[in-house]
C-alpha positions in Angstrom: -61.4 -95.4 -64.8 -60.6 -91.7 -64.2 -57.7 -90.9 -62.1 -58.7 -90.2 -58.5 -58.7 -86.2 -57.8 -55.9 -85.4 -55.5 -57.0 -83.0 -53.1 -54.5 -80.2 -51.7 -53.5 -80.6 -48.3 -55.9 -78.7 -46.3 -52.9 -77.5 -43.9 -51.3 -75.7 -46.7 -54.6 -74.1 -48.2 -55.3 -72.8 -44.6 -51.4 -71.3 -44.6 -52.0 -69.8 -48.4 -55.2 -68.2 -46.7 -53.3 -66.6 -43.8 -50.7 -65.0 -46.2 -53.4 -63.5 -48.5 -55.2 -62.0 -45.6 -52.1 -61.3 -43.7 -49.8 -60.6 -46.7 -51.0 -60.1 -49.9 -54.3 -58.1 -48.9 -52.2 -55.3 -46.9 -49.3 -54.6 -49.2 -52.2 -54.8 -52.4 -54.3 -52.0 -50.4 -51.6 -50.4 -50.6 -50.7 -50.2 -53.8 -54.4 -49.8 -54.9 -54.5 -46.5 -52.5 -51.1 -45.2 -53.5 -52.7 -45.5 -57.2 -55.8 -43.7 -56.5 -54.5 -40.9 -54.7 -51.8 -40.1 -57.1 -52.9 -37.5 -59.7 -53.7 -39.5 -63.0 -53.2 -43.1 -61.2 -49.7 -44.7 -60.7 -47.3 -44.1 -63.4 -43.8 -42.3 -64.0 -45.5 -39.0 -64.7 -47.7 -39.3 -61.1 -44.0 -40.3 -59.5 -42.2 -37.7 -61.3 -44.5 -35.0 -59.8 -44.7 -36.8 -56.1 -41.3 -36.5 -55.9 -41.1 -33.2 -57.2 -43.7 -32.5 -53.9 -41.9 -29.9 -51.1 -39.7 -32.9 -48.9 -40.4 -35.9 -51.1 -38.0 -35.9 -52.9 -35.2 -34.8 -50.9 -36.5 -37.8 -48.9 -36.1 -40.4 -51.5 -32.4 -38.8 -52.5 -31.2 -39.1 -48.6 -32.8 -42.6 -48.2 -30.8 -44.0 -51.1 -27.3 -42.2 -50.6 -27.3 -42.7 -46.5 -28.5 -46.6 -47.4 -25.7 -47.2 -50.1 -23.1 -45.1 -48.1 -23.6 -47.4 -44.8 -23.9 -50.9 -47.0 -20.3 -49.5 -48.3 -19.3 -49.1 -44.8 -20.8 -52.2 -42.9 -20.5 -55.2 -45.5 -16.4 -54.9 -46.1 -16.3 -54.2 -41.9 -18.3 -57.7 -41.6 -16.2 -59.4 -43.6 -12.9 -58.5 -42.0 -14.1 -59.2 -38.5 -16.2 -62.7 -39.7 -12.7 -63.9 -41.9 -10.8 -63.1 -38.5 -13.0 -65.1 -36.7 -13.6 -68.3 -39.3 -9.8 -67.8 -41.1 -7.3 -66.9 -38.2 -6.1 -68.3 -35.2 -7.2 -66.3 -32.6 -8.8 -66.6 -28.6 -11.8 -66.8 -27.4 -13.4 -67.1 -30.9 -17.1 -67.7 -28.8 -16.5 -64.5 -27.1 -15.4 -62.1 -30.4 -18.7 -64.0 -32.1 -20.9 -63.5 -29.6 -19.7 -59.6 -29.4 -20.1 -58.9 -32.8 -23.3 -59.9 -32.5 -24.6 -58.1 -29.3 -26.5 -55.2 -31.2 -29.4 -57.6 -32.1 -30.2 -58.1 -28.1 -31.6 -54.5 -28.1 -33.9 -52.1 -30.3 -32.0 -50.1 -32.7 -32.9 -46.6 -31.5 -30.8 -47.9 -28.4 -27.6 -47.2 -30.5 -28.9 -43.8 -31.2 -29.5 -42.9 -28.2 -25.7 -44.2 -27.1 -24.4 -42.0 -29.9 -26.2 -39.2 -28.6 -24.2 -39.2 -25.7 -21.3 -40.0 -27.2 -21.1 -37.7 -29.7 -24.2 -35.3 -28.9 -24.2 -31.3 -27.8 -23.2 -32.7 -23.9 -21.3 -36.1 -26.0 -18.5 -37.4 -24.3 -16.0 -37.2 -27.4 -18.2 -34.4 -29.4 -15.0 -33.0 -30.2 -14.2 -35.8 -32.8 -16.6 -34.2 -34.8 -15.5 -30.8 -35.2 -18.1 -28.3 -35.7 -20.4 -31.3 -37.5 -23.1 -32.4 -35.5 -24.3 -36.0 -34.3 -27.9 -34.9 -35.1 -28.2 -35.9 -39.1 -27.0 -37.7 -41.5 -23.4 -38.8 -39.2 -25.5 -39.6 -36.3 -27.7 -41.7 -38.7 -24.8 -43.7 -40.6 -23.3 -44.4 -37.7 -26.6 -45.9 -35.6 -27.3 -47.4 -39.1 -23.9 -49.1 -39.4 -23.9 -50.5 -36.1 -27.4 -51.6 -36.2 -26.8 -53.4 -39.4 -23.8 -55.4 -38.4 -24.7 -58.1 -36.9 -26.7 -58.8 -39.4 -23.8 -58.7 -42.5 -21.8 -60.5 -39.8 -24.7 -63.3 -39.4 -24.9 -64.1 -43.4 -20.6 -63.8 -44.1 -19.9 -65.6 -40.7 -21.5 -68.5 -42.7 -20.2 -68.1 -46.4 -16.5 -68.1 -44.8 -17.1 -71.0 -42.8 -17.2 -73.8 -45.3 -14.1 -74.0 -47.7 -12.5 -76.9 -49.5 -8.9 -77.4 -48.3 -7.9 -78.8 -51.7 -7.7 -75.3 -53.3 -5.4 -73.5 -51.1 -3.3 -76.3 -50.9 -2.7 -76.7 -54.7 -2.7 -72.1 -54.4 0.1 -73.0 -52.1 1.6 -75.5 -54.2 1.9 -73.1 -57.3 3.6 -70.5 -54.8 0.6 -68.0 -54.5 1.3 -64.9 -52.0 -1.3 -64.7 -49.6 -3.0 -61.7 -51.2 -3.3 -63.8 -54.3 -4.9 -67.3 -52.5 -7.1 -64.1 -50.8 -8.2 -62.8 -54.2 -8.6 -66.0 -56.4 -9.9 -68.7 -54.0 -11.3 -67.0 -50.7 -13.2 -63.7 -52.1 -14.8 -65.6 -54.8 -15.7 -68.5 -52.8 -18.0 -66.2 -50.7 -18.9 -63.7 -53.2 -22.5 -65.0 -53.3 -22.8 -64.2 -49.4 -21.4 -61.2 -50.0 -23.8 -60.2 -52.3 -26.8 -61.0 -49.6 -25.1 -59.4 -46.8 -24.9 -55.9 -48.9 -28.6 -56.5 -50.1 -29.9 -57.2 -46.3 -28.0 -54.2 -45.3 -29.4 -52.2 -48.1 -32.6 -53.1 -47.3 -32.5 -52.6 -43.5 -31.0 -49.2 -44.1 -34.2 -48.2 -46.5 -36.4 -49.2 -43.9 -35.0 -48.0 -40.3 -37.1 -46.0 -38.8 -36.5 -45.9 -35.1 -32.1 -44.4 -35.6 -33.6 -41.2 -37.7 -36.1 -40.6 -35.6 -33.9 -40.4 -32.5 -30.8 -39.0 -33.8 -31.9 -37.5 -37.4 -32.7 -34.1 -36.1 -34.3 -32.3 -39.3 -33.0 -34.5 -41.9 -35.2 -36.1 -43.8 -35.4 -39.5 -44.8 -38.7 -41.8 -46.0 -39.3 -43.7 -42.7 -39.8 -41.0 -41.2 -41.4 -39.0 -43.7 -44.3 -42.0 -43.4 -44.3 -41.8 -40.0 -45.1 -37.7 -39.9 -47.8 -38.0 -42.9 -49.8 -40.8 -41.3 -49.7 -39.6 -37.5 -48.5 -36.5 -37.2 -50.9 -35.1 -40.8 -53.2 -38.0 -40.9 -52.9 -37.9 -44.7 -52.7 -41.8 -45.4 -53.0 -41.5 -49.1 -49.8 -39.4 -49.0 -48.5 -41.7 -46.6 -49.1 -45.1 -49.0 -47.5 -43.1 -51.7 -44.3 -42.7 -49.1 -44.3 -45.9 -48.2 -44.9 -47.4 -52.1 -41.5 -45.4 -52.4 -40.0 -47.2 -49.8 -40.8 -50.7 -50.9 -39.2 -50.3 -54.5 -35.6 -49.9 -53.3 -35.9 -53.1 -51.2 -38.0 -55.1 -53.9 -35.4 -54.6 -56.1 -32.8 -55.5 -53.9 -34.8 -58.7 -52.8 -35.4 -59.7 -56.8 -31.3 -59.2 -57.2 -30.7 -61.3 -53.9 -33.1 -64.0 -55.4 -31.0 -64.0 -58.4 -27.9 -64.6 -57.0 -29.0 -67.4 -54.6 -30.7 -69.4 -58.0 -27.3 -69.0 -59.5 -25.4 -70.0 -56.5 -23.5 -73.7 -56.5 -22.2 -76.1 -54.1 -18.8 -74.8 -52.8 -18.3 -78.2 -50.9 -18.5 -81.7 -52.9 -18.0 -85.3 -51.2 -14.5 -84.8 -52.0 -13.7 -82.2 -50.1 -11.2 -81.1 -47.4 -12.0 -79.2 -44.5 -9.8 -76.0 -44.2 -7.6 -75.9 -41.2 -5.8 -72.0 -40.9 -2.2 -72.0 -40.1 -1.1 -69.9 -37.4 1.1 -66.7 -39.1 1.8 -64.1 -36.6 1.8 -61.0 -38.6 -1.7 -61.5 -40.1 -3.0 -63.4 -37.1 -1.7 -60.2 -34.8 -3.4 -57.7 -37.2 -6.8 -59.2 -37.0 -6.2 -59.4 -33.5 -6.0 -55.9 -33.1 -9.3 -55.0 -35.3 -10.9 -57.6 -33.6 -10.6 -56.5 -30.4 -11.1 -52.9 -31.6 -14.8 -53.9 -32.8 -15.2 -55.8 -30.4 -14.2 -52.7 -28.0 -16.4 -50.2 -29.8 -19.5 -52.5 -29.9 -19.5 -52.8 -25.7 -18.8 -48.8 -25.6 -22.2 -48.3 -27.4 -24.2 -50.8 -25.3 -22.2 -49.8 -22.2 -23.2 -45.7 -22.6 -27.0 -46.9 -23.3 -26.6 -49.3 -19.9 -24.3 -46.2 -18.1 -26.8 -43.7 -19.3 -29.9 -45.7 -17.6 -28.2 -45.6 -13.9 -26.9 -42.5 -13.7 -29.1 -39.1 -12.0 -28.1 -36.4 -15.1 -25.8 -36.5 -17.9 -23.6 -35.3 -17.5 -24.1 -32.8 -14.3 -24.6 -35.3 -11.8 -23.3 -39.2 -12.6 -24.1 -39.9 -9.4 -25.4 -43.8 -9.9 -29.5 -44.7 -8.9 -31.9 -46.7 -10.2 -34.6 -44.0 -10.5 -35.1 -44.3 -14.6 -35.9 -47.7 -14.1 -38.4 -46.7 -11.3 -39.7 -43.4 -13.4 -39.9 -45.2 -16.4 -41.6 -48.3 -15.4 -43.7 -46.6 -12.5 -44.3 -42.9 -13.2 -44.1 -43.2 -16.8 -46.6 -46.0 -17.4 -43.8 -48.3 -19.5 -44.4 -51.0 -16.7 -47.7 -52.1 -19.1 -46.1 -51.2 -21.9 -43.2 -53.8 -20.9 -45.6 -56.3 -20.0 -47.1 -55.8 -23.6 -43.9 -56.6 -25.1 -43.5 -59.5 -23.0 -46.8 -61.0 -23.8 -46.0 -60.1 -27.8 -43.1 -61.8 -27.5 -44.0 -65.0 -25.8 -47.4 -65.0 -28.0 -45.5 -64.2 -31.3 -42.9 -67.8 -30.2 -45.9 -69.7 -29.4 -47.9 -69.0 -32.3 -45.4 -68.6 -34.8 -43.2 -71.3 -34.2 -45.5 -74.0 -34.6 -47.1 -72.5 -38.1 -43.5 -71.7 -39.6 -42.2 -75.3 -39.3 -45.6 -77.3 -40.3 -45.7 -74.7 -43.4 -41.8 -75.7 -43.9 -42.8 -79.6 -43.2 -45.6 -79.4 -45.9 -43.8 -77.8 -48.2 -40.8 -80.2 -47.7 -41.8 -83.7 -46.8 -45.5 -84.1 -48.3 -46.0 -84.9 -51.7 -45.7 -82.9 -54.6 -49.3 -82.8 -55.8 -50.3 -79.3 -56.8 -47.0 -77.7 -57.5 -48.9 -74.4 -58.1 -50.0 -74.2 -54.9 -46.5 -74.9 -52.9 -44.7 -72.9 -55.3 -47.3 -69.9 -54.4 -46.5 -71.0 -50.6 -42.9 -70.7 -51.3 -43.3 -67.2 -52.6 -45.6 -65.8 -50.7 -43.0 -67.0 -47.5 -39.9 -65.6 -49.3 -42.0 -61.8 -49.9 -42.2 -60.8 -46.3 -38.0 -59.9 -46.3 -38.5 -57.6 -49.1 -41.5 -55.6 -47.2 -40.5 -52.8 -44.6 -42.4 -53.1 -41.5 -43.7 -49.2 -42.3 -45.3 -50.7 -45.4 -46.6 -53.4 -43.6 -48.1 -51.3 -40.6 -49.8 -49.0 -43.7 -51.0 -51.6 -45.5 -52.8 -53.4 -42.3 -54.2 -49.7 -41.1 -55.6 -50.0 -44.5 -57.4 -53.1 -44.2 -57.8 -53.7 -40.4 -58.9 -49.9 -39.9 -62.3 -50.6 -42.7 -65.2 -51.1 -40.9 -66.6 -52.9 -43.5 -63.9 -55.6 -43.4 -65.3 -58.7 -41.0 -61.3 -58.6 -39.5 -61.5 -54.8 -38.3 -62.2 -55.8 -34.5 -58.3 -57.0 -35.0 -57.2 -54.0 -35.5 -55.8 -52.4 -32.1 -55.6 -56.1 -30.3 -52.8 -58.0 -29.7 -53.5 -59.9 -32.0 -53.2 -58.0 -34.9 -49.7 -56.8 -33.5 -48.5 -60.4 -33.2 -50.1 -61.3 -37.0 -47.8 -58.8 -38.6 -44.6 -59.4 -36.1 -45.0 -63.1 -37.8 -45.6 -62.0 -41.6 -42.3 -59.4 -41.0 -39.8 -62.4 -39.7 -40.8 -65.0 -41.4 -38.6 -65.6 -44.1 -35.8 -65.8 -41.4 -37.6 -68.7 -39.5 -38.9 -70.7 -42.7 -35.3 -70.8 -44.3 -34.1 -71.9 -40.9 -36.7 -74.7 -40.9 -36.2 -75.8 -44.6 -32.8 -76.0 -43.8 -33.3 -78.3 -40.8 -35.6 -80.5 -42.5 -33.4 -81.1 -45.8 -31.1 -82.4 -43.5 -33.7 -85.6 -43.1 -33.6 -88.0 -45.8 -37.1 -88.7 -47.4 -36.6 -92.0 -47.1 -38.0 -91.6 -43.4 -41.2 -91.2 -44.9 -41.1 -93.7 -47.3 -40.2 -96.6 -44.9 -42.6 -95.2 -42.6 -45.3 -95.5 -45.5 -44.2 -99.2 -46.3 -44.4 -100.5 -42.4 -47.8 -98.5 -42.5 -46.9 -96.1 -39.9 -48.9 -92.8 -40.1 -47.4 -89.6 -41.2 -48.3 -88.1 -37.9 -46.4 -91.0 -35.7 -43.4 -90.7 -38.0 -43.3 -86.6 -37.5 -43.6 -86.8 -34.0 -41.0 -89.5 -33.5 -38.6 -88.3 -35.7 -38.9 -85.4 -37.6 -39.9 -83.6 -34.4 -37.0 -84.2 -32.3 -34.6 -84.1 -34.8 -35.4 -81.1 -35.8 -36.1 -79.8 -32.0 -33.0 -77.2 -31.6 -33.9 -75.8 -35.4 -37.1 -75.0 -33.5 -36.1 -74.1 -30.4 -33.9 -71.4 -32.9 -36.7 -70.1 -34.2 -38.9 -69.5 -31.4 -35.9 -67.3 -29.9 -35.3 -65.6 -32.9 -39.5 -64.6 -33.2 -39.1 -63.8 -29.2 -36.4 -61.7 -29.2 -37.2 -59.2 -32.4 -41.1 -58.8 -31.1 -38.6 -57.9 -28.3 -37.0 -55.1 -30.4 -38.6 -54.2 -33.5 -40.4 -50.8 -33.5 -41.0 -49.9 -37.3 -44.2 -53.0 -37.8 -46.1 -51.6 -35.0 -45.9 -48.0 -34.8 -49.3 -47.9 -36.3 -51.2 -50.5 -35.0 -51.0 -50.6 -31.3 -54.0 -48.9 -28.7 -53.1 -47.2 -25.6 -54.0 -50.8 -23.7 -51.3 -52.7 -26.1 -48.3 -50.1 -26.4 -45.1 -52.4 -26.9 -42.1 -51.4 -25.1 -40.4 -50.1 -28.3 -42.6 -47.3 -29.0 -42.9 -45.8 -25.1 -38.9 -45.7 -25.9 -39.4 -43.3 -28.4 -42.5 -41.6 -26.8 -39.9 -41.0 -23.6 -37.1 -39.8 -25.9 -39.3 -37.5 -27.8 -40.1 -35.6 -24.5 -36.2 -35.3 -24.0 -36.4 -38.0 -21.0 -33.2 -39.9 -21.8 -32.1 -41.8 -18.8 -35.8 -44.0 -18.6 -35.3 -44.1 -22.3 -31.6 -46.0 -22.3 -33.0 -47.9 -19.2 -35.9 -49.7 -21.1 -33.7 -50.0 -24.1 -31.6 -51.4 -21.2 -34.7 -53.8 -19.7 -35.2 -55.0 -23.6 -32.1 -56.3 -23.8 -31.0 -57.8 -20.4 -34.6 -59.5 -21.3 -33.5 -60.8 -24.9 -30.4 -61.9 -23.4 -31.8 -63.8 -20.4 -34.2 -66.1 -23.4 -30.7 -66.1 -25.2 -29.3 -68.0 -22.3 -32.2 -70.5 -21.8 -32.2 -71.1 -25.5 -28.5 -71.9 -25.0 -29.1 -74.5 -21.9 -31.9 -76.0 -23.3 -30.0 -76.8 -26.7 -27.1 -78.1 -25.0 -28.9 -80.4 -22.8 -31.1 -81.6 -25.8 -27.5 -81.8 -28.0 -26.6 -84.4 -24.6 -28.8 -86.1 -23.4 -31.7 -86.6 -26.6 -29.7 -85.4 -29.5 -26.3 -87.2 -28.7 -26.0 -88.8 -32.2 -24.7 -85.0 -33.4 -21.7 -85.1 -31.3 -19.3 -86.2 -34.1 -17.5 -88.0 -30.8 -20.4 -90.3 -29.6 -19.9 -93.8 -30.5 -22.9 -96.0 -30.0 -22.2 -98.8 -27.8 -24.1 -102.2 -27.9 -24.9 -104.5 -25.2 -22.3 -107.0 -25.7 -19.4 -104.1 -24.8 -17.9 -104.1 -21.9 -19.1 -101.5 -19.2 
C-alpha cells in the first residue's frame, strides 16, 4: 500500500502565510521598487551613480563610520561593566544590573534630548566640548552609544556568566598572571558573544533613526535621509533606494552573526565546575569605581530627561511644575497619542505572545514531517533582526498603501501598526521561547502519546506552565518596545492612531522640549511600572506554581514529619 500522505500542520502553514504577507511581501516590494526606479535596474553601475546623487553618498559614508565608530566605543564598555558584574565581587550586583540596563525603559530620542541639555547651546557642561557642538556627529555617537548599551550589555552579561571552573584552576596551577588567565581562558571563552554584541550594535546604529533626528542638526545620515525623501519630498522610489542602502550593512552583519552562532560550541560539559570569583581588592576596587561611574552617568541622562519634564524654562526659570505634562497631554493632543501607544502595546503582548510561542512550540515539539517547510519557518523568524524598522515601514507603505491589494484597508489602522511592531521584535521573542522549550525533554510527548493523552492536554498541563515565566518574558519585552520604538511606525500611523513616540518628535521639532522629555518621561515610568508587575508575577509563579526551580525545594512526601 502507498505510504499515507503526511499533511503539514495547518498551524504552521497559517504562520508561513503571515510572514509572507507580513514579511517577505514588504521587504520584496521593496527591492522590486528600488530596482525599477534605479536608472538601468539594480546593479553596481545603478549604485555607483545613486551614490554619486547630491547627499547620498555622504549619507552612506556617515552611516557606516558613526555606526563602526560607536560599536568600537559601546561593545569593549559592555564588556568591562558585564565582567564587573558576573567576574568580581562587588554590592548590590541587582542594582548595577538593573542600571546598566535602564536605557531600554524609554525611547531613544529621550537620550538625545538629555544630551541636548547637557551638552547643547544652553547645556549644563557645554564647555566640555570646546567650540564643537552637541548638534552632529558627537551628539549622535554619544545618544547612539548610550542607546545601544544595554543591548551589548544584555548579550555579554550572558556569554560571561557561564564558565567552567576547571580551566582557571589548572591557569592558576601553571602560575598564569591574571592578565594571562584574562587573555587565554576568559576573552576566548566569550568571543562568540562578543561577536553578536558588536553586530547588534552595528546594526542598531545603521538603523537609528529617532537620536539624528533630534540631535543630528544638518548631518546627514540614511535614516534620516529616508525619512526626508518619503515625507518631507514624497519621492518613495528614491526613498526604497535609501532604505535598500540601509538594509545591506545590517544583512551583512546578520549573515556574519549567523555564521558565528553555527560555529559556536558548548562552553559547559557535564563535567564542569561552576566558577566562583575570589575577592582581590585591587581589581575588585577598580571595577568598583567604573561601575559606579556608568552606573552614575546612565541616571544623569535619564535624570536631565526626568529634570527637564518638571521644570518651567531651561534654563531661565527651573522653577519646578507639572505644566509639560499638562501641555503635552492636554493642549498638545499627546493624551490620544498616549492612549495609542498604550493600546499598541497591550494589543502587540496579547497578540504576539500567543503566535511567537505556538510558532516556537510547532517548530520544536511537533514532528519533523516536512522539513522544508519548518526550516522556511525558522528563517523567515530569524530575518526580521536583520530588517530596520525604516525598511519595514517602506516596504508596508508599498504594499498596504496599493489600492488594488485586498489588505490596503490595514493600512493606517492599528492594526497594521501592531502587525509590523510583531514582524520587527520577533526574533528576540522566538529565541526566548525556543530556548524555554528545549529545556523540556521530548520524552513528555512521547509518554503522553503512549498513555494516549492528546497533544493539546499535555501542552496545557505541562509545556504551558513550565514555560509560563519564558512567556510572561516575552509579552513584556513586545509591551515595552511598542512602548518605545519610533523608526517601524513613522510611516504608517493616521492622525486617529499617532503612537506616543512620534508626537515626541513632532513636539521636539517645534522646539517644545520640556512636554517632549515629559512624555519620554510618561514612556518610561509606563515601561517601568509593567517591568515591576512582570517582576511580581514571576516571583509569585517561581513560589507558589513553579517551586521545583528553586534549586533549594526539596519535595516532601506524606510519610515526613510535619
Amino acid at each position: 500500500m502507498p505510504a499515507a500522505v503526511k499533511w503539514p500542520h495547518p498551524l504552521l502553514v497559517a504562520v508561513a502565510t503571515l510572514f509572507s504577507v507580513f514579511l517577505l511581501w514588504p521587504v520584496g516590494a521593496l527591492v522590486l521598487q528600488s530596482a525599477h526606479a534605479a536608472p538601468g535596474g539594480l546593479g553596481w553601475a545603478a549604485f555607483a551613480e545613486f551614490l554619486g546623487s547630491p547627499g547620498v553618498g555622504d549619507a552612506a559614508w556617515n552611516t557606516l563610520w558613526i555606526a563602526v565608530l560607536v560599536t568600537a566605543i559601546t561593545v569593549p564598555a559592555a564588556y568591562l561593566y558585564a565582567y564587573a558584574v558576573q567576574r568580581a565581587c562587588l554590592p548590590f550586583k541587582g542594582l548595577w544590573r538593573l542600571l546598566g540596563l535602564s536605557p531600554l525603559l524609554g525611547p531613544s530620542l529621550l537620550g538625545a534630548i538629555s544630551f541636548v541639555q547637557w551638552f547643547g547651546t544652553q547645556g549644563v557642561l557645554k564647555s566640555w566640548l570646546g567650540d564643537n557642538s552637541v548638534y552632529g556627529p558627537i551628539g549622535i555617537v554619544l545618544a547612539t552609544c548610550y542607546s545601544a548599551f544595554p543591548h551589548a550589555l544584555m548579550i555579554v552579561l550572558v556569554a560571561l556568566a557561564t564558565a567552567d571552573g576547571r580551566l582557571y584552576e589548572a591557569a592558576t596551577a601553571m602560575g598564569a598572571s591574571r592578565l594571562r588567565r584574562f587573555w587565554t581562558v576568559t576573552l576566548p571563552g566569550t568571543r562568540y558573544g562578543l561577536v553578536s554584541a558588536a553586530l547588534v550594535v552595528f546594526c542598531l546604529s545603521v538603523s537609528e533613526f529617532g537620536i539624528p533626528k533630534v540631535i543630528g542638526g544638518n548631518f546627514k545620515v540614511l535614516a534620516v535621509e529616508v525619512y526626508i525623501q518619503v515625507v518631507g519630498l514624497q519621492n518613495f522610489a528614491r526613498g526604497g533606494m535609501v532604505a535598500l542602502l540601509l538594509l545591506a550593512p545590517v544583512l551583512v552583519a546578520f549573515l556574519i552573526d549567523r555564521h558565528v552562532q553555527a560555529r559556536q560550541h558548548a562552553a559547559i560539559t557535564a563535567r564542569a565546575t561552576p566558577y566562583v570569583p575570589r575577592s582581590e581588592h585591587v581589581r575588585d576596587g577598580a571595577l568598583a569605581l567604573y561601575v559606579v561611574t556608568v552606573a552614575v552617568a546612565m541616571l544623569a541622562i535619564l535624570g536631565m530627561a526626568v529634570y527637564t519634564s518638571v521644570i518651567k524654562f531651561w534654563p531661565y526659570n527651573l522653577e519646578l511644575t507639572l505644566h509639560h505634562y499638562v501641555f503635552g497631554l492636554e493642549e498638545a493632543g499627546v493624551k490620544e497619542a498616549y492612549v495609542n501607544s498604550l493600546t499598541l502595546a497591550a494589543l502587540t503582548a496579547l497578540v504576539g505572545t500567543p503566535i511567537v510561542f505556538t510558532t516556537a512550540y510547532l517548530m520544536e515539539k511537533t514532528s519533523a514531517h516536512h522539513s522544508a517547510l519548518r526550516t522556511l519557518v525558522q528563517a523567515l523568524a530569524s530575518l526580521p533582526t536583520g530588517v530596520p524598522g525604516l525598511v519595514l515601514g517602506i516596504g508596508y507603505i508599498l504594499v498596504f498603501n496599493d489600492p488594488g491589494n485586498p489588505l490596503a484597508g490595514l493600512y493606517h489602522s492599528m492594526a497594521i501598526l501592531v502587525a509590523v511592531t510583531i514582524v520587527h521584535y520577533y526574533t528576540t521573542c522566538h529565541l526566548t521561547a525556543l530556548t524555554a522549550l528545549k529545556a523540556l525533554d521530548r520524552e513528555f510527548e512521547s509518554v503522553s502519546a503512549s498513555l494516549k493523552v492528546s497533544q493539546f492536554t499535555t501542552f496545557w498541563r505541562i509545556t504551558f506552565p513550565v514555560c509560563l515565566p519564558a512567556i510572561l518574558e516575552i509579552a513584556r519585552y513586545l509591551f515595552v518596545n511598542a512602548m518605545t520604538t519610533v523608526s517601524a511606525l513613522v510611516f504608517l500611523y493616521a492622525p486617529s492612531t499617532m503612537p506616543a513616540t512620534v508626537s515626541i518628535l513632532n513636539l521636539d521639532e517645534a522646539g517644545e522640549l520640556g512636554p517632549a522629555a515629559a512624555m519620554g518621561t510618561l514612556i518610561v515610568l509606563t515601561a517601568l511600572a509593567v517591568s515591576a508587575l512582570h517582576a511580581v508575577l514571576e516571583a509569585w509563579l517561581l513560589r507558589r506554581g513553579q517551586a521545583w526551580r528553586n534549586p533549594h525545594h526539596t519535595h516532601r512526601s506524606d510519610h515526613e514529619p510535619h
